[in-house]
N, C-alpha and C positions, 0 to 999 in steps of 0.2 A: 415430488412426493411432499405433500404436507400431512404435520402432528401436531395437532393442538395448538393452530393458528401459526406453526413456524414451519418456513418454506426449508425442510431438509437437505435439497439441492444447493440452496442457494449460501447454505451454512457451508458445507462440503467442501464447494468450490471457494469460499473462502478459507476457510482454515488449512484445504488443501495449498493455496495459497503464500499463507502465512506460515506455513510451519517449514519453510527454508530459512535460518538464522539470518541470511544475508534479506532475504525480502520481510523479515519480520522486524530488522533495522531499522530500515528503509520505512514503512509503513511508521512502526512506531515515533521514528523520531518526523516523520511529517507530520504526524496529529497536534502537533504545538505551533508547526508553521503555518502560515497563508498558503504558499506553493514554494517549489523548488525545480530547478531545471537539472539535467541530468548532469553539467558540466560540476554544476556547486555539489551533487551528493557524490561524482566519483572524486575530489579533491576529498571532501570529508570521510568516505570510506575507503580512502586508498586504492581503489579498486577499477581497475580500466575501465574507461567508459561506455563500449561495447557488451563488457560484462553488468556493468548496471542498466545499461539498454535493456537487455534480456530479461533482466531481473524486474522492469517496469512494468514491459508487455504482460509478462505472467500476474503482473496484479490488475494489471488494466483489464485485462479478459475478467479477472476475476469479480471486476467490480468495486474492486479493494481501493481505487485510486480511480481518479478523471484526472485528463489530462486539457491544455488547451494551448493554442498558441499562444505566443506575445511575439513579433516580427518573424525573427528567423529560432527561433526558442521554443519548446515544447514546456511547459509547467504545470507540476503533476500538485495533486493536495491529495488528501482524505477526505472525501463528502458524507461516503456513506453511513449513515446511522448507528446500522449494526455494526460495522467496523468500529468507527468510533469509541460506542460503548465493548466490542470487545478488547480492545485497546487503553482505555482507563481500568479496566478492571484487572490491567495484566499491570497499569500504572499507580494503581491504587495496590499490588500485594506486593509490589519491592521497593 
């Protein structure tokens, strides 16, 4: 569905997304990095790595994050634009 040149699915499926504290972490605190592998964000979030597994996929579908290899390593960033800027703006009011 689009409205006035913005893809409403495509907002949807992110925000649906991001609006899990633990994936709006995640997201946010990548938008500063180059990339991160899943082992370095579950030491930083405390959080099994299984469970931040799950938590990556949901944003990979969502478009929220690319991922890529480096040998045997998965390394995820933030590319997407709109992400991005919905993420400075969430960075820009606290």
């Amino acid at each position: 569905m689009k409205n006035h040149d913005i893809d409403i699915d495509e907002y949807c499926a992110i925000f649906k997304a991001l609006a899990h504290p633990t994936r709006l972490v995640i997201a946010y605190n990548l938008m500063d990095k180059k990339e991160c592998n899943v082992t370095k964000m579950s030491e930083c979030l405390n959080i099994a790595q299984p469970t931040v597994s799950q938590h990556l996929s949901v944003l990979k579908n969502a478009k929220v994050l690319t991922a890529h290899r480096i040998g045997n390593q998965i390394c995820y960033k933030v590319e997407n634009p709109k992400v991005i800027n919905i993420l400075k703006q969430l960075k820009n009011k606290i």
